[in-house]
VEXBA-435553 format. One line per field, with one value per residue (C-alpha): residue number from 1; residue in one letter; y, x, z. Coordinates in steps of 0.1 Angstrom, whole numbers. Last residue first. Layout:
REM VEXBA-435553
resi: NUM ... .
resn: A ... .
py: Y ... .
px: X ... .
pz: Z ... .
***
This chain:
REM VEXBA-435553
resi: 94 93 92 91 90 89 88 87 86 85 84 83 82 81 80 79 78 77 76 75 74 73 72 71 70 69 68 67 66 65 64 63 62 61 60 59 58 57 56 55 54 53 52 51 50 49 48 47 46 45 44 43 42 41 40 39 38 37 36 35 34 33 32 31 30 29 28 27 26 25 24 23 22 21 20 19 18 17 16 15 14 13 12 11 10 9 8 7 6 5 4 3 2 1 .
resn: X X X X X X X X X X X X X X X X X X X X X X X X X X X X X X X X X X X X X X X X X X X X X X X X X X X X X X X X X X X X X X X X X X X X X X X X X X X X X X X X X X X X X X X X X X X X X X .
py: -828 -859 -885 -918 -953 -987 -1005 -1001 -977 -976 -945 -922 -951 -973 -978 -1000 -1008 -996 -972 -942 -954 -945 -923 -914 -949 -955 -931 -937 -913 -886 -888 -882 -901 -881 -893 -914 -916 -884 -901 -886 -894 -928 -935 -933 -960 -959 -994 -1017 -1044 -1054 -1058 -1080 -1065 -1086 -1064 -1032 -1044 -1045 -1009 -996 -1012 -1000 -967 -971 -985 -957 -935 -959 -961 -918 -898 -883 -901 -921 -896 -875 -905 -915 -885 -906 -937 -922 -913 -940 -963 -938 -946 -981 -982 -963 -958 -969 -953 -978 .
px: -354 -347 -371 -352 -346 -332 -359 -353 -368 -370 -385 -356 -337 -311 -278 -265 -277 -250 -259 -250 -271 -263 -294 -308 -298 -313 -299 -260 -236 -262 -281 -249 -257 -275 -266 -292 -286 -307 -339 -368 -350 -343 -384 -390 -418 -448 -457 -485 -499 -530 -562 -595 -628 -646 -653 -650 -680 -697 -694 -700 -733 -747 -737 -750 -786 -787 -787 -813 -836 -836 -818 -832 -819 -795 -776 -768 -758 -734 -710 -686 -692 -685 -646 -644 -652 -628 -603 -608 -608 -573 -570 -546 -560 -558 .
pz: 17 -9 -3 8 -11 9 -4 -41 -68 -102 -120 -125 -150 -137 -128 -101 -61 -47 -19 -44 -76 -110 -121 -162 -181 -216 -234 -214 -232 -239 -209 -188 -157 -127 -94 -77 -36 -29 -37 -62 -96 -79 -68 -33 -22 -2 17 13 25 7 19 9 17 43 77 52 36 72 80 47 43 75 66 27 46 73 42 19 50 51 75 108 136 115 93 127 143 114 115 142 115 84 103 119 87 70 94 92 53 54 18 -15 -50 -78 .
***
């Protein structure tokens, strides 16, 4: 699943629209009309990116070969775990 800004893209179909509807066809002005009201009453989730540990600057590196199963120990506290988890609290390393 791909995340997108429905309202921007609304705004963004709807500034090119006048061109579409002066001299487009009735199944172009249709998909515009159709766009506009389907993004009226599609469901939305909130959402927010996350920072994964192998991506953060709090997860320190573990010895693979003494912990397999364990590749970052967390620096804010939040334990060991491998590069994929992520927490609230994580940051993109610059």
């Amino acid at each position: 699943m791909r995340l997108i800004d429905a309202d921007d893209l609304v705004a963004k179909i709807m500034m090119e629209a006048p061109d579409f509807m002066d001299g487009g066809s009735s199944i172009t002005k249709a998909f515009i009309m159709a766009m506009v009201k389907t993004r009226s009453v599609t469901p939305t989730i909130d959402a927010v990116p996350i920072v994964r540990c192998k991506n953060c600057p709090y997860g320190a590196d573990f010895d693979i070969d003494v912990y397999p199963y364990v590749a970052y120990q967390c620096a804010k506290g939040y334990g060991s775990h491998t590069g994929d988890w992520f927490c609230a609290d994580g940051e993109l390393k610059e």
